[in-house]
MARTILUM-173613 format. One record per residue (C-alpha): residue in three letters; x, y, z. Coordinates in steps of 0.1 Angstrom, whole numbers, plus 5000, padded with zeros to 4 digits. Example, Ala and Ser with C-alpha at 12.3 -4.5 7.8 and 13.67 -1.06 7.14 Angstrom:
ALA512349555078 SER513749895071 
REM end
This chain:
UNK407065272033 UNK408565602033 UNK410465722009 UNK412366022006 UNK413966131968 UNK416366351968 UNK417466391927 UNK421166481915 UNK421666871910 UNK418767001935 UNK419867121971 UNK417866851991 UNK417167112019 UNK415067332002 UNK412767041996 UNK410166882018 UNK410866522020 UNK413866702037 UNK412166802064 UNK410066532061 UNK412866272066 UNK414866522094 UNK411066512113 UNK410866112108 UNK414166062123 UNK413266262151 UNK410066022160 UNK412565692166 UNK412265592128 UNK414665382114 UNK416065422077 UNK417965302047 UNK420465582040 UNK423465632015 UNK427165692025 UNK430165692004 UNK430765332005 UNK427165212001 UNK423465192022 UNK423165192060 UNK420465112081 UNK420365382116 UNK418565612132 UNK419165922156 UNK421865792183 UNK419965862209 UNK416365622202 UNK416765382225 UNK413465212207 UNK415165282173 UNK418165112183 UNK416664782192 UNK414664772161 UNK418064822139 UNK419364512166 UNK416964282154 UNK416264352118 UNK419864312114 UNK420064032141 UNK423164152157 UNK424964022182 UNK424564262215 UNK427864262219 UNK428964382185 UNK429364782183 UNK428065012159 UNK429165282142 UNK428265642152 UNK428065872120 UNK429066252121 UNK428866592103 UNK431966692113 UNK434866722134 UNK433066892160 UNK430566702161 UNK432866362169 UNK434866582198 UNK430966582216 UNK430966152215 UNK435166102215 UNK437666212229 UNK440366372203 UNK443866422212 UNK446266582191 UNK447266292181 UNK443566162169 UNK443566482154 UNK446166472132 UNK444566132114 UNK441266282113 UNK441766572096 UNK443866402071 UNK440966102064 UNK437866252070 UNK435066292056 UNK436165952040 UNK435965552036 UNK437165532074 UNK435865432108 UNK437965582136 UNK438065352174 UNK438265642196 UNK437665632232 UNK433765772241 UNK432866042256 UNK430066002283 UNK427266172258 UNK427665872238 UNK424165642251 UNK424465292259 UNK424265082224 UNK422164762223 UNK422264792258 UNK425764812264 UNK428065122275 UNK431565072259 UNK434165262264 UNK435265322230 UNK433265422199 UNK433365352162 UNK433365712144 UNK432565762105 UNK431966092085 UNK430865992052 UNK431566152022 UNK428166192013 UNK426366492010 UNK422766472016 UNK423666222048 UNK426066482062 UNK423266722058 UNK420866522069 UNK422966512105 UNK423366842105 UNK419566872107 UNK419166652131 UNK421866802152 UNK422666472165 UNK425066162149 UNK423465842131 UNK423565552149 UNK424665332119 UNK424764982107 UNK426064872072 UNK423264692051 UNK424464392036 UNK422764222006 UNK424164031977 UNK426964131955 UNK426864401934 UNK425464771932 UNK422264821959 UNK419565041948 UNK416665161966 UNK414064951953 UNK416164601960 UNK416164761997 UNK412864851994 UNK412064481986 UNK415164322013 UNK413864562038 UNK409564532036 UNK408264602064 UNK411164632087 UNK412364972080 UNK410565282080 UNK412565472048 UNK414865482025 UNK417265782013 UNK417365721977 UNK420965781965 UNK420865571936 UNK422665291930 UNK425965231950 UNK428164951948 UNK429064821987 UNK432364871997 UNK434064792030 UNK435665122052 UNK439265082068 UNK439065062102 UNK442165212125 UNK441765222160 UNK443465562176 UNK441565472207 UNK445565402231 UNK447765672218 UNK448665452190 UNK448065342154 UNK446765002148 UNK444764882116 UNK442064662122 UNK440764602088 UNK442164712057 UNK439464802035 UNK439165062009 UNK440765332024 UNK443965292022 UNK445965232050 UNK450565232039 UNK450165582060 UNK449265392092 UNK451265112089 UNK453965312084 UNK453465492120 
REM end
């Protein structure tokens, strides 16, 4: 299994499991990466044979959406559409615990076989993973791993994971937390899980 270390204090660019990992992701592998609110299991958005890996290692319904992971705010205007309404929330949440419903753009691929008109939008507060994208110049298709309670390291991936993934983004150990979801996708503010972003501002819209 690969596995790329990236250790607190160095600039993870400069290094060569950098490149390494930017290359892998490339080539339709899927990995175990950190965000701010634990591990996620994706790959580049656009691997259609990535994709349906990530569908049946986490045995996912094929109707159930994923999350599309970006650098920025640019970056989210290529796959959704941002009014200036959208636009108002997202600068004020993101990067941050939050996934935005927003209504797709046409660049965004059908996922799991399925074109959907709206799209699930996160940028992490995470570092290395924002860097990561920025490499690849393209969004993480992204799926939330989900083991038992209680801080996730690499190694108990490693070990969950064995042969299914191709590998892991060692972040340390991060204890899982759920994101707030708010769908902006109608002009409108509606909550759709509270989680631990917190959401008085929207319900107060």
């Amino acid at each position: 299994m690969f596995l790329a270390i990236f250790h607190d204090g160095d600039d993870p660019r400069n290094t060569k499991e950098f490149t390494d990992t930017v290359k892998f992701i490339k080539n339709d592998a899927v990995v175990v990466y950190p965000t701010d609110t634990g591990y996620s299991i994706g790959c580049a958005l656009h691997s259609e044979k990535a994709t349906e890996r990530i569908t049946q290692i986490q045995l996912r319904p094929v109707d159930k959406p994923y999350t599309v992971m970006c650098s920025d705010l640019e970056m989210v205007r290529e796959y959704a559409v941002i009014d200036e309404f959208a636009e108002f929330f997202l600068k004020q949440h993101l990067p941050g615990p939050y996934t935005f419903i927003l209504r797709a753009t046409d660049k965004v691929p059908p996922l799991a076989g399925m074109k959907r008109e709206s799209v699930g939008i996160r940028i992490p507060e995470h570092e290395t993973t924002l860097d990561l994208i920025r490499a690849l110049k393209s969004p993480f298709l992204s799926s939330t791993v989900r083991m038992e309670s209680g801080p996730v390291d690499p190694l108990s991936i490693a070990r969950w994971y064995h042969g299914k993934v191709d590998g892991i983004v060692d972040g340390g150990a991060i204890a899982p937390r759920i994101t707030s979801v708010v769908d902006l996708s109608e002009n409108s503010v509606r909550v759709i899980r509270e989680g631990v972003g917190p959401v008085n501002f929207f319900r107060s819209m």
